[in-house]
N, CA and C atoms as an extended XYZ file, in Angstrom:
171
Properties=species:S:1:pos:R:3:atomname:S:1:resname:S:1:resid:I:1 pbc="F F F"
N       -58.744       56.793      -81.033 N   UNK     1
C       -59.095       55.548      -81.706 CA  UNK     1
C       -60.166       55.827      -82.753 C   UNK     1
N       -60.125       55.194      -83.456 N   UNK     2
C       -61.113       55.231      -85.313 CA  UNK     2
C       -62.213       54.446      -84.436 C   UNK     2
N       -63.600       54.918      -84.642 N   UNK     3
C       -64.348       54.848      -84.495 CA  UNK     3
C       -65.502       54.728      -85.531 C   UNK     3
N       -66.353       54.202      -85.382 N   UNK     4
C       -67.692       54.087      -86.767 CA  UNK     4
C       -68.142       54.997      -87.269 C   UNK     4
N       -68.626       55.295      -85.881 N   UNK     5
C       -69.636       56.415      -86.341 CA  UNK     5
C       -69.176       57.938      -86.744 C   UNK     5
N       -67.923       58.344      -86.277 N   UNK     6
C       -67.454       59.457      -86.702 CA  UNK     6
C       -66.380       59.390      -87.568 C   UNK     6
N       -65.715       57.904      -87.718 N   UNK     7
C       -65.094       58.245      -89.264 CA  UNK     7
C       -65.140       57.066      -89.915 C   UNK     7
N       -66.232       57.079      -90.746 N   UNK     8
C       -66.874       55.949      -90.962 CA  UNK     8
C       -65.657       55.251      -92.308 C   UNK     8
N       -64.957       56.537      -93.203 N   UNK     9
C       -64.394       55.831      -93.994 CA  UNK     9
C       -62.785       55.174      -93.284 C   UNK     9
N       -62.520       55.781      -92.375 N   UNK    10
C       -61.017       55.016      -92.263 CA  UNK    10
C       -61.472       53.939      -91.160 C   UNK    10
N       -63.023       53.760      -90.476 N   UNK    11
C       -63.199       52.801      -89.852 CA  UNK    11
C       -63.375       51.648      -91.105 C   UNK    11
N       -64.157       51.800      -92.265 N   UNK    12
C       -64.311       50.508      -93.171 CA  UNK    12
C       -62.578       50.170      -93.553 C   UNK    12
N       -61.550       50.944      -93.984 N   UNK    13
C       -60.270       50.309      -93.975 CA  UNK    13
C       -59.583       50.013      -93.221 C   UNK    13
N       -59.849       50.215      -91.884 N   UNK    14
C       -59.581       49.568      -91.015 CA  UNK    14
C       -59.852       47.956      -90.745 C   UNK    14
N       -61.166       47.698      -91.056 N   UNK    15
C       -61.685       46.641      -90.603 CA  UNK    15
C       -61.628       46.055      -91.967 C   UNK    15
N       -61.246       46.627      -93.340 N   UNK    16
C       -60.769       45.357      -94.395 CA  UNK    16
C       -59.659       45.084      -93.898 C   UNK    16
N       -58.519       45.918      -93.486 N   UNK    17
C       -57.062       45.599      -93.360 CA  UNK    17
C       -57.285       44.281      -92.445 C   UNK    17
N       -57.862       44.474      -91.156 N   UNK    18
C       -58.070       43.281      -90.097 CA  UNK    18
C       -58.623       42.015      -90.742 C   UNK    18
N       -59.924       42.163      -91.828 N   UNK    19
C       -60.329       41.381      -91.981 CA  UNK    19
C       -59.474       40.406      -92.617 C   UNK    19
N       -58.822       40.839      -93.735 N   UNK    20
C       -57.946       40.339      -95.148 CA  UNK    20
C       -56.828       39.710      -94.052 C   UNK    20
N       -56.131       40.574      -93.195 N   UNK    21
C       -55.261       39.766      -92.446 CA  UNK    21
C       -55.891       38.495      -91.444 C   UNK    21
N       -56.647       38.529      -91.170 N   UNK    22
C       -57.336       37.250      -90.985 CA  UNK    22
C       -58.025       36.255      -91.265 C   UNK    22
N       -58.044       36.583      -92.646 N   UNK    23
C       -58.060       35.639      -94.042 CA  UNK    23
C       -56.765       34.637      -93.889 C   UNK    23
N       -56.171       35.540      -94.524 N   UNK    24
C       -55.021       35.260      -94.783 CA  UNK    24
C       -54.148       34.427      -93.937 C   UNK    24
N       -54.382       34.318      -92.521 N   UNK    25
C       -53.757       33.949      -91.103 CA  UNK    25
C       -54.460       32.456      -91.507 C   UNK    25
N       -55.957       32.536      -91.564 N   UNK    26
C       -56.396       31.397      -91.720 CA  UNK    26
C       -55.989       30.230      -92.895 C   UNK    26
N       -55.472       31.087      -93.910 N   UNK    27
C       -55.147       30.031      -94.950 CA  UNK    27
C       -53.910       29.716      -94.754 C   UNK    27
N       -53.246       30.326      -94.000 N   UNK    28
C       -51.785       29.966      -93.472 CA  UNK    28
C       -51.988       29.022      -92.608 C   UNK    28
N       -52.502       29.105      -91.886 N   UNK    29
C       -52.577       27.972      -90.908 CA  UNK    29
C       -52.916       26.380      -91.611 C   UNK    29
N       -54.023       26.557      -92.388 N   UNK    30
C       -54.981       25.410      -92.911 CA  UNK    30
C       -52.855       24.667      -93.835 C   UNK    30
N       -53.161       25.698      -94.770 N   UNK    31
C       -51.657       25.145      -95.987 CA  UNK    31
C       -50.656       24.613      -94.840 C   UNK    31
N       -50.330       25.092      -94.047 N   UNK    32
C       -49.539       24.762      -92.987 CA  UNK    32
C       -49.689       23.133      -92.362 C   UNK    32
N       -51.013       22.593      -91.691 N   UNK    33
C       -51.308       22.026      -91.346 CA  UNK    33
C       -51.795       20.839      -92.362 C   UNK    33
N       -51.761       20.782      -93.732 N   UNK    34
C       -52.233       20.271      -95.141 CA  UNK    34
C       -51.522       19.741      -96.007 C   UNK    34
N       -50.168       20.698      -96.162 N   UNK    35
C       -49.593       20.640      -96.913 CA  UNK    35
C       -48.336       20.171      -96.732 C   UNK    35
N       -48.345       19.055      -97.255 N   UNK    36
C       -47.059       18.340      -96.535 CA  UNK    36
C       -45.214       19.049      -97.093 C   UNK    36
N       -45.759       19.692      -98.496 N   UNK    37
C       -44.605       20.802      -98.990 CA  UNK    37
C       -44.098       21.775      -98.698 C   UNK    37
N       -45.335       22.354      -97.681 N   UNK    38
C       -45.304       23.688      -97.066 CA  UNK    38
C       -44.049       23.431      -96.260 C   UNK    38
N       -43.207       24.591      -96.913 N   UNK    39
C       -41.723       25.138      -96.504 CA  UNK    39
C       -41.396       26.690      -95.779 C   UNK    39
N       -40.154       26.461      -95.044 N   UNK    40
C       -40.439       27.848      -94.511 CA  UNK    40
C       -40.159       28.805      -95.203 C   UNK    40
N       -40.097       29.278      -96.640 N   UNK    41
C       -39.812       30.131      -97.139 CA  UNK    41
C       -41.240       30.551      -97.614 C   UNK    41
N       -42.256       29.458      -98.125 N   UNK    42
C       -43.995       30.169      -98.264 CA  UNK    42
C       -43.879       30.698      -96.434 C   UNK    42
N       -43.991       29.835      -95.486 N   UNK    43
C       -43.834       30.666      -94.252 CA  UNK    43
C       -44.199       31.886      -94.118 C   UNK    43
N       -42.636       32.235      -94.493 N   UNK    44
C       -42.216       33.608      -94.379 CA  UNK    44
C       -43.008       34.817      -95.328 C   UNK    44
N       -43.029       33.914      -96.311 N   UNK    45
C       -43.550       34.764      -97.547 CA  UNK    45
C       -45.352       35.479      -96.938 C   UNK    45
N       -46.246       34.285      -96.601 N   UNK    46
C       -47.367       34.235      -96.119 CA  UNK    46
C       -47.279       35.094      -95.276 C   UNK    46
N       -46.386       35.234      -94.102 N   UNK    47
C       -46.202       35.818      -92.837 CA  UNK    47
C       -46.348       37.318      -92.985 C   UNK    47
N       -45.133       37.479      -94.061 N   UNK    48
C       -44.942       39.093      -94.291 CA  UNK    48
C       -46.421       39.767      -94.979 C   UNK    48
N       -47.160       39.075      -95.876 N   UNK    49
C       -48.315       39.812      -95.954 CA  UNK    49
C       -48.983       39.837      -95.366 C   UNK    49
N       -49.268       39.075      -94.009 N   UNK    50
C       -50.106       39.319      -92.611 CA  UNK    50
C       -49.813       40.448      -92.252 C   UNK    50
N       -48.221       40.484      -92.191 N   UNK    51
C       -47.962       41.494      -91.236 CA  UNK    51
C       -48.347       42.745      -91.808 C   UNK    51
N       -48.235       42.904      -93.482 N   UNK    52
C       -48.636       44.030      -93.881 CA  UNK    52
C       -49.621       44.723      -94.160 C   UNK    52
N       -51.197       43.796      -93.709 N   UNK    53
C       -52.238       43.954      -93.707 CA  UNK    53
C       -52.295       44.297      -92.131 C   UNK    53
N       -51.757       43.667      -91.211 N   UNK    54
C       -51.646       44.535      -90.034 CA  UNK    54
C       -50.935       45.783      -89.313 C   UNK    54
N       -49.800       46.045      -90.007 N   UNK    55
C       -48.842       47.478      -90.440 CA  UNK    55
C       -50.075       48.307      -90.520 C   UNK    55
N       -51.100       48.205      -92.027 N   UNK    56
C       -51.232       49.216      -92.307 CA  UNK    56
C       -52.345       49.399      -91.762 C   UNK    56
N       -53.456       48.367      -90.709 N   UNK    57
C       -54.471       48.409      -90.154 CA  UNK    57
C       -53.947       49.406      -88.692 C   UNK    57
C-alpha cells in the first residue's frame, strides 16, 4: 500500500485522484437532487468520470 511518508509523490496522486472523485460524486448528487432536467445520460456521463478518477486512484 502507498504510503506518505515513503512515497510521498504517488501518495499526493493518489489522494488528488480520491479527492477530485469526490468532488465530483458530490456535484452529482447535488445536480441530481436539483435539477429537475437531470437525465440519465448526464448520469452516466458524470458516473464514468468518477469512475475514472477512481480507476486511476
Amino acid at each position: 500500500m502507498i504510503n506518505k511518508e515513503s512515497n510521498s509523490v504517488e501518495w499526493s496522486g493518489l489522494m488528488y485522484e480520491l479527492e477530485d472523485a469526490s468532488e465530483h460524486l458530490n456535484v452529482l448528487i447535488s445536480e441530481m437532487e436539483n435539477d429537475p432536467e437531470f437525465d440519465e445520460i448526464n448520469f452516466k456521463i458524470q458516473l464514468q468520470h468518477i469512475f475514472f478518477h477512481l480507476n486511476r486512484a
